[in-house]
C-alpha positions in Angstrom: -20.3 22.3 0.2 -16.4 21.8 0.4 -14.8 22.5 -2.6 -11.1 21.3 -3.5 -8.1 23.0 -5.1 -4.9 22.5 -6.7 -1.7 23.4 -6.4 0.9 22.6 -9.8 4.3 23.5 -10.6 5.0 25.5 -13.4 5.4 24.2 -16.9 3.7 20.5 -15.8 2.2 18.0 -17.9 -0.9 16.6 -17.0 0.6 13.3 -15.4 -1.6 10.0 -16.1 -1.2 6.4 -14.5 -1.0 3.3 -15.5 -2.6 0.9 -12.6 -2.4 -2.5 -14.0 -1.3 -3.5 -10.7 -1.5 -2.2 -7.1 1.1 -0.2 -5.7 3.8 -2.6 -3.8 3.5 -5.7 -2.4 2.0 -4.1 0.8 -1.3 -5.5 -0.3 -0.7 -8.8 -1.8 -4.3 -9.9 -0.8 -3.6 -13.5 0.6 -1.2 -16.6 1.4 0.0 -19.2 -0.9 -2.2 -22.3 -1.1 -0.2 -25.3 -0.4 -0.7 -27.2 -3.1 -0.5 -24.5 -6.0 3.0 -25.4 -7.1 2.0 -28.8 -7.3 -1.1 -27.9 -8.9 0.6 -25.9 -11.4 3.2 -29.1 -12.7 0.0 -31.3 -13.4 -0.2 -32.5 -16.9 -3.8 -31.3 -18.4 -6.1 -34.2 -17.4 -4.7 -34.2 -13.8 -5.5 -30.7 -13.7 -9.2 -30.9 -14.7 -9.7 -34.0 -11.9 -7.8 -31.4 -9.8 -10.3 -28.5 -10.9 -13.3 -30.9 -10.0 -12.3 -31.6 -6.6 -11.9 -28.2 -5.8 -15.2 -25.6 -5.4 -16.2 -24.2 -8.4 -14.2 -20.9 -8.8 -16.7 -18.3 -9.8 -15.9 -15.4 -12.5 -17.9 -13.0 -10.5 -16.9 -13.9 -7.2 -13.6 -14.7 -7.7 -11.8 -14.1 -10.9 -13.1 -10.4 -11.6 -11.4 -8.9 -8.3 -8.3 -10.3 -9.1 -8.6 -8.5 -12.7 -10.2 -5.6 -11.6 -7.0 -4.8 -9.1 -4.4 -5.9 -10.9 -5.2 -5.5 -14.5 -8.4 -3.6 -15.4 -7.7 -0.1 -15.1 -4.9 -0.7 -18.2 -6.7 -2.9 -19.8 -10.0 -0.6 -19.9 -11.6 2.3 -22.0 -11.3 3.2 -25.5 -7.3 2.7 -25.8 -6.8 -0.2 -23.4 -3.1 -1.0 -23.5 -1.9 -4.1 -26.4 -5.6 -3.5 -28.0 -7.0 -6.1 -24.9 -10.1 -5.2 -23.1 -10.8 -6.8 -19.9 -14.2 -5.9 -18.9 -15.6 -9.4 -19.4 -15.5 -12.7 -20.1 -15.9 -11.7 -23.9 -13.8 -8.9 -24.1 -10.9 -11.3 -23.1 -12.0 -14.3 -25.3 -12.0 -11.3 -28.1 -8.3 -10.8 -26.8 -6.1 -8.0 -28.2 -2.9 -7.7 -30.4 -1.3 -10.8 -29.2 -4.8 -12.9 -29.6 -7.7 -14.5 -28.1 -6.3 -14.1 -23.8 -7.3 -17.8 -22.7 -8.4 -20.9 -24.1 -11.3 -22.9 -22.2 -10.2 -25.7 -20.6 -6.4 -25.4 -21.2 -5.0 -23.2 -18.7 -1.2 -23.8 -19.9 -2.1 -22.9 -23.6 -3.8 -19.6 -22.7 -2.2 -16.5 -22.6 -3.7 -15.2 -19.0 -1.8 -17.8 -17.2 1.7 -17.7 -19.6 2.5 -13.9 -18.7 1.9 -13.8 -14.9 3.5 -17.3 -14.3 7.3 -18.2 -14.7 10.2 -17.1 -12.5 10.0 -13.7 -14.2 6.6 -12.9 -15.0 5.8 -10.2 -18.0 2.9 -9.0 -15.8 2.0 -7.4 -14.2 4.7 -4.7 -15.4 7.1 -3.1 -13.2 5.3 -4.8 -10.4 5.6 -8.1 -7.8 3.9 -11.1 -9.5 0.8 -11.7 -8.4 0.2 -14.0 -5.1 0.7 -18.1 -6.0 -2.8 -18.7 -4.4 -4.4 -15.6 -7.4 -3.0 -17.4 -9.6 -4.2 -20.8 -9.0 -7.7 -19.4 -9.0 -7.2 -18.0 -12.1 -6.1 -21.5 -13.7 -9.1 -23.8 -11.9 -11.0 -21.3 -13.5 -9.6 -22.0 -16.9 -9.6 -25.8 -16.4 -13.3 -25.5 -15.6 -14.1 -24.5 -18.8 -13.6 -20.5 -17.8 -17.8 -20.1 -17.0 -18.8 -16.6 -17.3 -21.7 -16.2 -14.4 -22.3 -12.4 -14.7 -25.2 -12.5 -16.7 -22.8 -11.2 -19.9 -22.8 -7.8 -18.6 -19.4 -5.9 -18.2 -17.6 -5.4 -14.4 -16.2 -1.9 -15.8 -17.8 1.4 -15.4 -20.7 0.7 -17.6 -22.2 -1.9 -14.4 -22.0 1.3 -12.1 -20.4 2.1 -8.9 -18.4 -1.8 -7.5 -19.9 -3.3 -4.6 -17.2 -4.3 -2.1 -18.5 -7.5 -0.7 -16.5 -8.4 2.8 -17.0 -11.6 3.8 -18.1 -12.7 7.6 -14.8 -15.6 7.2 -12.7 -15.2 4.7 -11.6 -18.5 2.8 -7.8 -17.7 3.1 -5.5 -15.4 5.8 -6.1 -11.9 4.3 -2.5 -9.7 4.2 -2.4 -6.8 6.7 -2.0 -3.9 4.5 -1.5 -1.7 7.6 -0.8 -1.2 11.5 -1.6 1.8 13.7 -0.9 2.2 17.6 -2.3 4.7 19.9 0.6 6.7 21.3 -0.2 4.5 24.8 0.3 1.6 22.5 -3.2 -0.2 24.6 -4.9 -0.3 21.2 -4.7 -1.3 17.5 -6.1 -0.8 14.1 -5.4 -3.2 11.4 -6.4 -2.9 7.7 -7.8 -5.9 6.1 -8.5 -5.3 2.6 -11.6 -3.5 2.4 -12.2 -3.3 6.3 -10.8 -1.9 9.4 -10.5 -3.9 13.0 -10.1 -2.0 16.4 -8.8 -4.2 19.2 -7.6 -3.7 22.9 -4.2 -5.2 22.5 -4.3 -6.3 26.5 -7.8 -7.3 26.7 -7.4 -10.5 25.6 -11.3 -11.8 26.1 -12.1 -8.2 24.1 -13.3 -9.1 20.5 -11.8 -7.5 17.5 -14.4 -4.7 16.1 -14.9 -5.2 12.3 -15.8 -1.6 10.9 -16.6 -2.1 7.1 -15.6 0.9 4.2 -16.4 1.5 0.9 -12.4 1.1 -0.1 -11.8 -1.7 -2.3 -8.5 -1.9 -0.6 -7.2 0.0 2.2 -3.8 1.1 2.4 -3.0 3.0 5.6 -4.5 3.3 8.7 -3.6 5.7 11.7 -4.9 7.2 14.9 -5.2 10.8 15.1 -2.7 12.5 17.8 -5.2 12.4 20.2 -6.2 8.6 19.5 -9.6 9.3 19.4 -9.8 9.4 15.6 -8.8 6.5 13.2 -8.5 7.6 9.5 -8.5 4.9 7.1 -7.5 5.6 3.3 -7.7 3.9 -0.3 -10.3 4.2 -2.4 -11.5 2.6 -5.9 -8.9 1.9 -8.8 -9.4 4.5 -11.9 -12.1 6.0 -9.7 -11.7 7.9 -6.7 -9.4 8.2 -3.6 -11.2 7.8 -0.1 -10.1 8.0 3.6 -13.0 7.6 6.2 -12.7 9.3 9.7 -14.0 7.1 12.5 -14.2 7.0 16.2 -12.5 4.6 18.0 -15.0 4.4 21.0 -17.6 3.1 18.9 -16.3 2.9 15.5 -19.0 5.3 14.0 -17.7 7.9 11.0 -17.2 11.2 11.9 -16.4 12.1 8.0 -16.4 10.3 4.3 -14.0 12.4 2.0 -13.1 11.4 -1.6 -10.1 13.1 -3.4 -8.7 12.8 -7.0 -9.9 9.7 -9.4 -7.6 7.1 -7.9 -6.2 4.9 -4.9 -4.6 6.8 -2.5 -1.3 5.8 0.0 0.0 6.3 3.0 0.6 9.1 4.8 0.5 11.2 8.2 -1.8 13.4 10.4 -0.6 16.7 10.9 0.4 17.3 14.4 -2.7 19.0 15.2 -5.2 16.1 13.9 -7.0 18.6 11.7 -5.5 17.4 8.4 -4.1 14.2 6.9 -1.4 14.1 4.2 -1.4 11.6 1.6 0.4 10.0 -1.2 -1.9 9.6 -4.5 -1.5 7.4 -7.7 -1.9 10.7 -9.9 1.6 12.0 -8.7 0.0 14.4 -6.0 0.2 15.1 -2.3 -3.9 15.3 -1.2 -4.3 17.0 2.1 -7.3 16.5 3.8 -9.0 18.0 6.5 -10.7 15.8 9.1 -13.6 18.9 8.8 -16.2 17.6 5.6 -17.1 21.4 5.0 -13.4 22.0 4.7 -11.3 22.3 1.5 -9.4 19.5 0.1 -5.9 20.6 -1.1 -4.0 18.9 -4.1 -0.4 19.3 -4.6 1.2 18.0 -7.4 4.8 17.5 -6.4 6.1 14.0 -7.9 5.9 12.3 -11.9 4.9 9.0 -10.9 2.6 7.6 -7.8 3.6 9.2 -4.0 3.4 5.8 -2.0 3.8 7.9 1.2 3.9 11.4 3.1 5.1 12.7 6.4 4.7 15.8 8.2 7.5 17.5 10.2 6.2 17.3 14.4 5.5 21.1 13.9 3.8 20.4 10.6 5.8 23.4 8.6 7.0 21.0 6.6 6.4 17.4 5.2 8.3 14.6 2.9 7.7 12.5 0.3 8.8 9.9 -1.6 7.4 7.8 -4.0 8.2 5.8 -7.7 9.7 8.4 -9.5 12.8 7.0 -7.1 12.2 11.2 -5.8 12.4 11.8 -1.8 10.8 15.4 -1.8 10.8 18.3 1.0 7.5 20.6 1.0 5.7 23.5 2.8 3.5 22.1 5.0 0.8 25.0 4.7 1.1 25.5 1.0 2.5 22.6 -0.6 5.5 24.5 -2.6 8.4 22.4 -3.1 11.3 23.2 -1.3 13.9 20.9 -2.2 14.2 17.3 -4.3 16.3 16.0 -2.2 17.8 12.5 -3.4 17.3 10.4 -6.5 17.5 6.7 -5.7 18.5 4.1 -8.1 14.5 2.9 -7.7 11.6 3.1 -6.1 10.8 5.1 -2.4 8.1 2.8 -0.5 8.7 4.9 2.7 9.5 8.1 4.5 9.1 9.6 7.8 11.0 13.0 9.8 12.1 14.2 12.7 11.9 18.0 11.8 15.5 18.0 11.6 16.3 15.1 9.5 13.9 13.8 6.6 14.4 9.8 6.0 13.8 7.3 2.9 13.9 4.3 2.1 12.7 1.7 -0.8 13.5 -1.1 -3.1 17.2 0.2 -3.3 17.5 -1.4 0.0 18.8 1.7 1.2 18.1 4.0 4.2 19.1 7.6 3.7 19.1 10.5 6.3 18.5 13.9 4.7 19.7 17.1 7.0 17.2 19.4 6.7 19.4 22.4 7.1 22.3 21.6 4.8 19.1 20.5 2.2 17.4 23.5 2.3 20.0 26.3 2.7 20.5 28.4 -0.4 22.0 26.7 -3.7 25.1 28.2 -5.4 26.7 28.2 -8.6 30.0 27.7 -10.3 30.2 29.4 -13.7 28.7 31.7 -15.9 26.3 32.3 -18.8 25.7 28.7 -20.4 28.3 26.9 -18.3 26.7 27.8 -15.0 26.0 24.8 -13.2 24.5 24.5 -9.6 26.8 23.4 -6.3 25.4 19.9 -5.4 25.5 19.8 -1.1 23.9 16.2 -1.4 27.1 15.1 0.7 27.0 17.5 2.8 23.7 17.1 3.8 22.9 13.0 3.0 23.5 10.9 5.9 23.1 7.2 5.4 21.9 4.7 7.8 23.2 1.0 7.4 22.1 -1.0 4.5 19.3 -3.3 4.5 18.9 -6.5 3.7 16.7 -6.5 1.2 13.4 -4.1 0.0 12.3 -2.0 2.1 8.3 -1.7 2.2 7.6 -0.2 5.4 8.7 2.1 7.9 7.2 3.6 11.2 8.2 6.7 13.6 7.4 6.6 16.9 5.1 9.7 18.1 7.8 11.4 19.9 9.8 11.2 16.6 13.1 9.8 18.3 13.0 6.6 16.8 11.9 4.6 13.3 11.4 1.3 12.6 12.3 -0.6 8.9 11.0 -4.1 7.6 10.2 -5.8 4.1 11.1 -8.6 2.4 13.5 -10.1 5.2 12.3 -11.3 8.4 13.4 -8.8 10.8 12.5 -5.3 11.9 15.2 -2.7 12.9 14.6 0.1 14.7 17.2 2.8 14.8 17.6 6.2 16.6 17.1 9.1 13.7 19.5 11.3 15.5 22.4 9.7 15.6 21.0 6.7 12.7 22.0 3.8 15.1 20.4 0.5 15.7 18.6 0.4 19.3 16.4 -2.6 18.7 16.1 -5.6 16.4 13.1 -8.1 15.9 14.5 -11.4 14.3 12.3 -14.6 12.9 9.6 -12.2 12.1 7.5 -14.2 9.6 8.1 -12.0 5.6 7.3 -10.1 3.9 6.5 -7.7 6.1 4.4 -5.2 4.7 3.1 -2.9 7.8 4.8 -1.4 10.7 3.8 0.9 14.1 5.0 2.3 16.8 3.2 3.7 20.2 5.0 7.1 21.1 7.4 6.4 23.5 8.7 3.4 21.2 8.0 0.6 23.7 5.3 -1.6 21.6 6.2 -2.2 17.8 3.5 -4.0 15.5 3.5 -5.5 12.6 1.4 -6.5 9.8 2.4 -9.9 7.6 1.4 -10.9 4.0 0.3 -14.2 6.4 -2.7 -12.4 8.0 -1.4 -11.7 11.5 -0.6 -8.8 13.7 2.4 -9.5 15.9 3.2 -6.9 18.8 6.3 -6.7 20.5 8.0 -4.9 23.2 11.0 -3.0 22.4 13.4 -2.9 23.3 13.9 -6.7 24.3 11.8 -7.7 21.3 9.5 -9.7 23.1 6.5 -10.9 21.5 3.5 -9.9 23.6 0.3 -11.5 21.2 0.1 -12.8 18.1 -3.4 -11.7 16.5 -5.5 -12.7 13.4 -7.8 -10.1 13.1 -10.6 -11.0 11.0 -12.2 -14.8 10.7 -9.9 -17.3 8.4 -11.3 -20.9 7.7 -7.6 -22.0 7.1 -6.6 -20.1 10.2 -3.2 -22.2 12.1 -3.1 -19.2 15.0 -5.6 -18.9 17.1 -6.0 -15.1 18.3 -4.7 -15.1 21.7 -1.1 -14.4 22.6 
C-alpha cells in the first residue's frame, strides 16, 4: 500500500482553513439568469407570483450544493464560526449569534439573502460574491416557503460520503474551471464542475467524451508530457484532495489518489510525467506520483491556501504562489524552500517558469519576473550583533512585466516554456515572451471573466475557459478564433458547438 509523508519547516504551527467559500472565482459554477436583478427589486407579493411561476427550487437538489461549497465547511462541526450551523434546514432556522438565518416566505427579511446580497456583500469573506443566478435560487427558495425535502436528516458528515450527481443537461451554462492542450494542440480537456470532456478540437463531427469523477469540483486539468495521460484534480471540501489519472484514448483511469483533507489547486506535471505538483487548501505543496503504489509527498511551504505550482522544464525546482500574497522557490526532489521570493500587496492566483525566470501574478494586477540566479544566490548582511539585518536583492533580481488591467486569475506556459499567457477579469488575453517579458500576441473581445487558460507547446493554439460555459481556441499569433465549443449539454445554450 502507498504510504504518504511530510515535509514541515521548522518551528511551524499546525495551519487550519477556513473554506466558507471556494478558492477564486475560477469556479463560479454558472451564468447570471436574466431576470435575477429584476427578480431581486420585486416588492414581496410579486416575488411569491414570481416564485410560483418558476420550478420549485429543491433544498436537496439545489440549495444544499450551494451551502455546502460556499458556506458549510465554516459553518460546521462543534465550533462553527458566529455560533451558526449549517447542516440543515433546522440548524439554520436555529441560526447562530446574530439569530434565526431566514425567515419563510420573506426572502428580503432573512438574514441568508441580506449578507451575500448588496454591492459589497459580508459573505462570503475575503471572497467574490456568489454568482447572481445562486443567489436567486437561494431567494425562490425562501419565497416558497424554504421546504426542507431531505427527509430532516443533516447533508454534513453524519449522511456519509456526498454523492456528486452530474447531470445528462445541465439547466444553466456550467463555468469552465479549466483548459488543457496537448502539446500538438489537436486535442482538449475541459473541466466542468465535477466532470471532465475530451474532444478533438478539428474533428468537428467528433462528440465531446463526458468522463465523470468523484470531485465535487475540479480545478485543473492537464495532459501529461506525452499527452497520453490527463490528470484531473479537486476533491471534496473539509474532506479529501483527489486528482484522477486517465487515458485520453479511451478515457478509462489509470490511478485514483487522494491527498490531505481538502480541495486541491492547480498545478503542473513534472517534466518526466511521473509526478504532479499541486497547490492545497492546507497551505501545502502535495506531490503525486502518477504510480498508486508510490508515495505521496506533502510539503508545507506557504500560511494560507497554494492556488498553484509549477515545476522548472528540468523539474530541480518548482514555484508557488498562493493567498498568503507569497510567490515561493522550492527543490523540486525534496520540497525545501529555497527562497520567498516576493510579497505582493494580495493574493497570487498564478505562477509558471521558464527555469531561468519564475513568474506571478494575482489580484494585484501585477505580473512580476523573478531571476532565478540573482533570487537564489547567497544572502548578505550589513551589521552586527542585534543590528544585523539581511541585503534585500529583490531589485536586482525582480523584473516586472507590464501591468494588467485588472485581476489576474489565470495564466498558461506554453510546453516549450518560451511563452505565457495572462487573462481575468478583463476581456483579453496577453501573451508575452518570458525572456525578454514582451507582448507577442493579444486576444481582444474575449467574453470575461476569464477563468482558464492553455497553450499547445509551440504556442500556436491558445484556449480558454469562460465563467459563460464555453471553450474558445484561437491561433496565435493572429488571434483568430478557430471554434467556439460548449462542452457539456446546456438547456439555455445560445452557441451551438461548432466553430
Amino acid at each position: 500500500m502507498a504510504t504518504s509523508s511530510t515535509v514541515r519547516p521548522a518551528s511551524r504551527t499546525p495551519f487550519t482553513t477556513c473554506l466558507f467559500a471556494r478558492t477564486m472565482r475560477r469556479w463560479i459554477a454558472a451564468a447570471v439568469l436574466g431576470g435575477s436583478a429584476v427578480a431581486g427589486a420585486l416588492p414581496e407579493f410579486a416575488f411569491s407570483k414570481l416564485a410560483a411561476a418558476e420550478p420549485e427550487v429543491s433544498y436537496r437538489g439545489d440549495v444544499w450544493p450551494i451551502l455546502k461549497r460556499h458556506c458549510w465547511s465554516c459553518h460546521s462541526g462543534t465550533d462553527p464560526q458566529g455560533g451558526l450551523k449549517m447542516d440543515s434546514v433546522a440548524d439554520m432556522l436555529k441560526g447562530g449569534d446574530s439569530g434565526p438565518l431566514y425567515v419563510a416566505g420573506k426572502p428580503d427579511e432573512s438574514r441568508l439573502i441580506q449578507v451575500i446580497s448588496g454591492d459589497k456583500p459580508s459573505m462570503p469573506p475575503k471572497s467574490p460574491p456568489l454568482a447572481a443566478m445562486k443567489v436567486d435560487l437561494l431567494r425562490r427558495w425562501l419565497a416558497g416557503g424554504a421546504k426542507d425535502d431531505s427527509g430532516g436528516s443533516p447533508l454534513g458528515p453524519a449522511a456519509g460520503p456526498p454523492s456528486v450527481a452530474i447531470p445528462a443537461t445541465y439547466r444553466f451554462p456550467a463555468a469552465i474551471s479549466s483548459v488543457a492542450l496537448s502539446g500538438d494542440g489537436k486535442r482538449l480537456a475541459a473541466a466542468v464542475r465535477s466532470e471532465v470532456v475530451l474532444l478533438e478540437i478539428d474533428d468537428v463531427a467528433a462528440p465531446p467524451r463526458r468522463v465523470p469523477t468523484d470531485c465535487d469540483l475540479l480545478t485543473h486539468v492537464e495532459f501529461s508530457p506525452d499527452g497520453a495521460v490527463i490528470a484531473a484534480s479537486g476533491g471534496q471540501p473539509g474532506r479529501h484532495g483527489e486528482v484522477r489519472f486517465l487515458r485520453y484514448s479511451d478515457g478509462g483511469a489509470v490511478a485514483t489518489r487522494r491527498s490531505g483533507n481538502d480541495t486541491l489547486f492547480r498545478g503542473n506535471f513534472s517534466p518526466d510525467g511521473k509526478r504532479l505538483a499541486l497547490g492545497g487548501a492546507d497551505g501545502a505543496v502535495h506531490l503525486i506520483p502518477v504510480d498508486p503504489a508510490a508515495e505521496i509527498r506533502r510539503f508545507e511551504l506557504h500560511t494560507d491556501w497554494v492556488m498553484d505550482v509549477s515545476f522548472a522544464p528540468d523539474g530541480k525546482t518548482f514555484v508557488s504562489g498562493g493567498r498568503d500574497k507569497a510567490t515561493k522557490i522550492s527543490d523540486g526532489e525534496t520540497g525545501v524552500l529555497l527562497r520567498a521570493v516576493d510579497a505582493s500587496p494580495d493574493i497570487i492566483t498564478a505562477v509558471a517558469t521558464d527555469g531561468v525566470f519564475a513568474v506571478s501574478a494575482g489580484r494585484a494586477r501585477t505580473l512580476i519576473g523573478y531571476d532565478y540566479k540573482i533570487a537564489l544566490s547567497g544572502v548578505g548582511v550589513t551589521g552586527a550583533g542585534n543590528g544585523a539585518q539581511p541585503i534585500t536583492k529583490r531589485d536586482q533580481y525582480t523584473k516586472p512585466f507590464e501591468g494588467q488591467p485588472a485581476e489576474v486569475l489565470d495564466m498558461a506556459a506554453s510546453g516549450d516554456r518560451k511563452l505565457v499567457a495572462v487573462a481575468g477579469m478583463f476581456g483579453e488575453v496577453r501573451v508575452y515572451r518570458i525572456a525578454d517579458r514582451q507582448r507577442v500576441a493579444s486576444v481582444a473581445n474575449v467574453p470575461a471573466p476569464i477563468y482558464s487558460l492553455a497553450l499547445d507547446q509551440a504556442g500556436t493554439r491558445l484556449a480558454v475557459g469562460s465563467k459563460g460555459g464555453q471553450v474558445l481556441v484561437y491561433e496565435l499569433p493572429a488571434g483568430k478564433l478557430l471554434r467556439t465549443i460548449v462542452p457539456v449539454p446546456v438547456q439555455t445554450a445560445s452557441v451551438n458547438n461548432g466553430s
